[in-house]
C-alpha positions in Angstrom: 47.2 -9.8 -9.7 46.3 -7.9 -12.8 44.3 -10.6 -14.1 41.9 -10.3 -11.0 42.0 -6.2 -10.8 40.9 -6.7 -14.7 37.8 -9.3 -13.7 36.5 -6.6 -10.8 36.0 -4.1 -12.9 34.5 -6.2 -15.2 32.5 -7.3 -12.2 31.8 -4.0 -11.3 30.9 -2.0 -14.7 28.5 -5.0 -16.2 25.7 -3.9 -13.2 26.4 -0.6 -12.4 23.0 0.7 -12.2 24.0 4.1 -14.0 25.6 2.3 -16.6 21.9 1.3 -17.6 20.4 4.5 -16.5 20.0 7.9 -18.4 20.2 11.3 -16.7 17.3 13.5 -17.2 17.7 16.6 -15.1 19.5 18.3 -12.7 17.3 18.4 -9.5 19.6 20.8 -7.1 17.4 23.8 -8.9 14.5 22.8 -7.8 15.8 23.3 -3.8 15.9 25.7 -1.4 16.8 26.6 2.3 15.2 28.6 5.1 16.2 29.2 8.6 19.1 26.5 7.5 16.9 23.5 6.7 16.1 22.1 3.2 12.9 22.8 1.2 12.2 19.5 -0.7 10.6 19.1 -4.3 8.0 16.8 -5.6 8.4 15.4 -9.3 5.4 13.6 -11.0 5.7 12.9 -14.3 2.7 13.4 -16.8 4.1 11.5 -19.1 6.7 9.2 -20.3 8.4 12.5 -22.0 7.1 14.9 -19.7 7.6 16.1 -16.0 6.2 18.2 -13.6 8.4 19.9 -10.6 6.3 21.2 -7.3 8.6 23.4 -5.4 9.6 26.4 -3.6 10.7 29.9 -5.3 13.7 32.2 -3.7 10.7 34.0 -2.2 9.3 30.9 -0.4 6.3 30.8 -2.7 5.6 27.2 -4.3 5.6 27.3 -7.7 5.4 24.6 -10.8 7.8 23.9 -13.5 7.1 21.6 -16.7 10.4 19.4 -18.2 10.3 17.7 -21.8 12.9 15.4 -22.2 12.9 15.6 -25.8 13.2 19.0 -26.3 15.2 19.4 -22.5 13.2 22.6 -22.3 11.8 23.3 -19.1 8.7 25.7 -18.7 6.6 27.8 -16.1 2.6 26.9 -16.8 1.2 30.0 -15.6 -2.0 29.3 -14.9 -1.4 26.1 -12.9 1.9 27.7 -10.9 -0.8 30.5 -9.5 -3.8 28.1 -8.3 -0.9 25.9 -7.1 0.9 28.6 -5.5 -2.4 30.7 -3.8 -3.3 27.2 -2.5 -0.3 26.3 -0.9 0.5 29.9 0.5 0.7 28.6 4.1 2.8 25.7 3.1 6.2 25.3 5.0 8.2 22.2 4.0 5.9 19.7 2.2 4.6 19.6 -1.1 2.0 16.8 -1.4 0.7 16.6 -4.6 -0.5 13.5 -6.6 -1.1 13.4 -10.5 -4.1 10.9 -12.1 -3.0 8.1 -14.4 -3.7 10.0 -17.5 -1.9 12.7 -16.5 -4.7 15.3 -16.8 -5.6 16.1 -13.1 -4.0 17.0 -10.3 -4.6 16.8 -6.5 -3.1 18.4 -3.1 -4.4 19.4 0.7 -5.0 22.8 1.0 -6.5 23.7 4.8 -9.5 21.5 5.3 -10.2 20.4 1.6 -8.5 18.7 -1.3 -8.1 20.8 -4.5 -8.1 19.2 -8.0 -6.8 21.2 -10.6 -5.9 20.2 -14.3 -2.8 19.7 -15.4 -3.4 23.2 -18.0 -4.8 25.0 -14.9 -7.4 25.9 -16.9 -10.2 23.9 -14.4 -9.9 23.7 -11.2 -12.3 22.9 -7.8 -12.4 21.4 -4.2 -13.8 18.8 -2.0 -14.4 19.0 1.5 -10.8 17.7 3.1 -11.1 15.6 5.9 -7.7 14.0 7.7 -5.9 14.9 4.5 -3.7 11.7 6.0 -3.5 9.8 1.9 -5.4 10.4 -1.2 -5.0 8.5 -4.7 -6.9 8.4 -8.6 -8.2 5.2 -9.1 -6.5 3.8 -12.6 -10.4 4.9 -14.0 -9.7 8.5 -14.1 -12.9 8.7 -12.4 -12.0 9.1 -8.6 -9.9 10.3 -5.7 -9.4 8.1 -2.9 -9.1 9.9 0.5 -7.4 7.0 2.9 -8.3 8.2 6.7 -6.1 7.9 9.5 -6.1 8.9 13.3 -4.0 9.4 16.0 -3.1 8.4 19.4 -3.7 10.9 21.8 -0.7 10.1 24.5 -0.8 12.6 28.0 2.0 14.0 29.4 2.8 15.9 32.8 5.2 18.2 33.6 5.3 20.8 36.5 2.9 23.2 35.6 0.1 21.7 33.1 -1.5 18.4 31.6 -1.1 18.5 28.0 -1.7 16.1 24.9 0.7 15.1 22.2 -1.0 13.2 19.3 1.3 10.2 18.1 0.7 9.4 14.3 -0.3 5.7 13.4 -1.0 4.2 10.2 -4.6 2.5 11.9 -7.3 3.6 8.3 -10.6 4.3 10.3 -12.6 4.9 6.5 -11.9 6.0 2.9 -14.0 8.9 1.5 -14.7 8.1 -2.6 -14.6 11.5 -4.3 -15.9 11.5 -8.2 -14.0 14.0 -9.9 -16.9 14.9 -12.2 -19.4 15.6 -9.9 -17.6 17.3 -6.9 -20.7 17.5 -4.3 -20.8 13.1 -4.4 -18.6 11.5 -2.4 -19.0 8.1 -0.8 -18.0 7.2 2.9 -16.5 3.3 3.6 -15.8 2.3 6.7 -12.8 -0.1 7.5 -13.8 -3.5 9.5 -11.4 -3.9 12.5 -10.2 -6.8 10.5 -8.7 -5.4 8.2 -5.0 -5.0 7.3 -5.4 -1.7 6.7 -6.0 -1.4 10.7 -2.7 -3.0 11.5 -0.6 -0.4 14.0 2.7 -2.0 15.1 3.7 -0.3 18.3 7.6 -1.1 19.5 8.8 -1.7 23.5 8.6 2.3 23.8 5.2 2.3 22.8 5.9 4.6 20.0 5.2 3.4 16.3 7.5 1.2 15.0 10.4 3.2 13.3 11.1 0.3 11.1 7.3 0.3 9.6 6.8 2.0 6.1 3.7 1.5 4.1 3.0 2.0 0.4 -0.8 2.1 -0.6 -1.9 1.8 -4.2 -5.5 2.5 -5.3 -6.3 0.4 -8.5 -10.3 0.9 -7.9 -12.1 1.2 -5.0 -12.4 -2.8 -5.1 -8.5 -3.3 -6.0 -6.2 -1.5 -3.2 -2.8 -2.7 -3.0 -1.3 -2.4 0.3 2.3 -2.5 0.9 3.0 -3.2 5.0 6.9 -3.4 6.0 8.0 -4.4 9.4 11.7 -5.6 10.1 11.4 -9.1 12.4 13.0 -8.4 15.7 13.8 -12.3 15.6 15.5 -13.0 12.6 16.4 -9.6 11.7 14.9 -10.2 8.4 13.1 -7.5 6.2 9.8 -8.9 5.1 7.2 -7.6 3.2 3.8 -8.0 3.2 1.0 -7.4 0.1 -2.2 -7.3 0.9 -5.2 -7.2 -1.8 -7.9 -5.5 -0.4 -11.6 -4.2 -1.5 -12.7 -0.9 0.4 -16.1 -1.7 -1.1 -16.1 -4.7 1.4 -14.9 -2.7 4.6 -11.0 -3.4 3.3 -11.5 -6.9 3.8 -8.1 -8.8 2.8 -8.5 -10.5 -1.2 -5.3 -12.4 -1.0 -1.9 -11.9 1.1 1.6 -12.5 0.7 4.7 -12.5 2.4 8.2 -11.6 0.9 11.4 -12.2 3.2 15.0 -11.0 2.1 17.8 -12.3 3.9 19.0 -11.0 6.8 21.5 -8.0 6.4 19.2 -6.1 3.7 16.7 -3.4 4.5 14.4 -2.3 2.2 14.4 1.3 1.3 11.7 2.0 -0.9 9.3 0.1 -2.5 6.9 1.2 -5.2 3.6 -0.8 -7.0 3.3 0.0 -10.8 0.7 2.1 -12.3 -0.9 -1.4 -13.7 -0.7 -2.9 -10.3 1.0 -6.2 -11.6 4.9 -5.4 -10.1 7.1 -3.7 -7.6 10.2 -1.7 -7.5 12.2 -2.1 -4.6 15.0 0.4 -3.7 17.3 -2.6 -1.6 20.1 -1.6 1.1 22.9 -4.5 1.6 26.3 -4.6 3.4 28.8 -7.0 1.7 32.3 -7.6 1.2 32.9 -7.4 -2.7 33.8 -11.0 -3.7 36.8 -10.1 -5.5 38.6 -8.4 -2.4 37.8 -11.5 -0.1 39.1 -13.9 -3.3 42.3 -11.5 -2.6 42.0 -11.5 1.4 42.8 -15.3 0.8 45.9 -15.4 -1.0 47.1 -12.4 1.0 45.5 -12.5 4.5 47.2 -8.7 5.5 45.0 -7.1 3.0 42.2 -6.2 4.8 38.4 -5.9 3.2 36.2 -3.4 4.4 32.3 -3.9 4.4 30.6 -1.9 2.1 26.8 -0.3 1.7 25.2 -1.2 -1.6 22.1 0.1 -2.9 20.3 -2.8 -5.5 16.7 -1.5 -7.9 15.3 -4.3 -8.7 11.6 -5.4 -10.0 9.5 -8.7 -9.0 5.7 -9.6 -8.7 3.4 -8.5 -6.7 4.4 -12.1 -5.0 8.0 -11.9 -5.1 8.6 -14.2 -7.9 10.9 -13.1 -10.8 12.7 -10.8 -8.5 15.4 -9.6 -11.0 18.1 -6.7 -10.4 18.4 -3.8 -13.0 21.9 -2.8 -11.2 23.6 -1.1 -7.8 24.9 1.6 -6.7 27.5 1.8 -4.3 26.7 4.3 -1.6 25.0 5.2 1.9 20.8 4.7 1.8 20.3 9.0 1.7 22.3 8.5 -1.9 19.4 7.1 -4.0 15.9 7.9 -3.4 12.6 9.1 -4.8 11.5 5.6 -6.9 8.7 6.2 -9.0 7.5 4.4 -11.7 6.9 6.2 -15.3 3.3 6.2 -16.9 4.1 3.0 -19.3 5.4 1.1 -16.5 8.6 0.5 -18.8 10.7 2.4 -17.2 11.3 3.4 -13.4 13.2 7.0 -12.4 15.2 7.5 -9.2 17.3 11.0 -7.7 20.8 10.2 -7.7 23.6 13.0 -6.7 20.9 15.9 -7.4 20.1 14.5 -10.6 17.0 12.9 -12.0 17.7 9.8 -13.9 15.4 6.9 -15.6 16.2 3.1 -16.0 14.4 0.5 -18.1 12.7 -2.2 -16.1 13.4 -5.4 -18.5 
């Protein structure tokens, strides 16, 4: 019996995912509450030593911090945290903001127009915002990607008036091409109805699919890695699909493929690399630990319990060379927030209110 209790936590310890991970920050600072609901955070990292924090003051007022890892100081860019913060003064709970490959510019909705600032906030300027649905830098430097969604209007009756509720749905009707060194160009590019990036998966309710997530990924405007995740009804099987599209060609499908996991796991999050060459995936499973059902054989009173495991692991775009870096045991809320660092060498996740990093090979 001793023998075996020795070989789990063997078992357990060699792929524990934080035993291969390194903690970079506490993130529970970088939260607040209002009217007794949680203000998130958005982290971005400008480098692979250096971090940006978009969040919410005491006050309310969203505000920037600045973390080195090597020196573990963490700073308060003036000049950025007050365009950030006078843009963002009617915020409530979100915080979109996306940071170019380089990590020199930086890009959020503010009202009807996107601002781009740099990461100094010593430049800043706008473009005309239009859904303010999804915007990405191309991997150039040299653009900002607005992806344009609309909505469902669905009508409704009740006793005293018609009124409209607009249902969200992932259906791209055109992208608008900004060029972030001349701000008065911009280039408008339909989507053909063909396109994947027109899919809209609608469930017996006919409300979107809750079990649809997307991921986009703008390489250039003729390299868009699309992400499309719907769970099969049938099978009960998570699969993924990629799609390789080119918005210069009305998003017209390059190449597709299809990834199916096994039924039982559900996929989380999934995140392309800056490079555009892998994926991260963020994997939920329930299993019985192999160890415990070696033990539920020789003594069948000893009962095992299912238990929720949450696997990182890194493939092709394809699939192929799916590998795990290691699991966590816990519930799906545990682990979250996968983003890839600039060098693609490493990957960083929030675990228990901290900010970790794990290497990818």
């Amino acid at each position: 019996m001793l023998i075996v209790a020795a070989l789990m936590l063997v078992h357990f310890s060699d792929h524990h995912l934080l035993n291969a991970s390194k903690r970079i920050i506490s993130t529970k600072q970088f939260e607040s509450v209002q009217y007794n609901v949680m203000k998130g955070y958005t982290y971005l990292w400008q480098s692979d030593q250096a971090l940006l924090f978009f969040h919410f003051a005491a006050s309310d007022r969203p505000t920037v911090h600045r973390y080195d890892t090597r020196t573990n100081v963490l700073e308060y860019p003036a000049l950025l945290d007050k365009i950030f913060a006078e843009s963002n003064e009617n915020s409530q709970y979100a915080l979109d903001v996306v940071i170019s490959p380089d990590g020199r510019w930086l890009a959020w909705p503010a009202l009807r127009e996107l601002v781009v600032s740099s990461t100094d906030g010593k430049t800043c300027y706008t473009f005309p915002g239009n859904a303010l649905d999804e915007f990405h830098f191309t991997n150039d430097n040299l653009h900002l990607i607005e992806i344009v969604t609309e909505s469902t209007p669905n009508y409704h009756d009740n006793s005293s008036a018609k009124f409209v509720i607009f249902q969200p749905r992932y259906c791209v009707t055109h992208a608008i091409i900004n060029t972030l060194n001349t701000p008065q160009t911009s280039q408008n590019l339909p989507v053909s109805r063909s396109s994947p990036l027109r899919r809209d998966q609608f469930n017996d309710l006919g409300f979107p699919d809750l079990w649809t997530i997307v991921t986009t990924k703008t390489v250039s405007a003729n390299n868009v890695l699309f992400g499309y995740y719907l769970r099969d009804r049938m099978s009960k099987a998570a699969v993924q699909d990629i799609y390789h599209m080119d918005l210069t060609k009305q998003g017209a499908s390059i190449s597709q493929s299809s990834i199916r996991f096994p039924e039982g796991l559900e996929i989380c999050e999934m995140r392309f690399s800056n490079r555009g060459d892998r994926i991260a995936w963020l994997l939920s499973e329930h299993y019985s630990p192999p160890f415990l059902t070696l033990i539920h054989r020789f003594f069948p009173t000893y009962s095992v319990r299912t238990q929720t495991r949450l696997s990182l692991r890194i493939s092709k775009l394809d699939g192929t060379d799916m590998h795990e870096i290691g699991y966590i045991e816990g519930d799906v809320d545990s682990m979250h927030d996968l983003t890839w660092l600039p060098s693609d060498r490493d990957v960083s996740f929030v675990y228990q209110d901290s900010l970790w990093t794990a290497p990818v090979n």
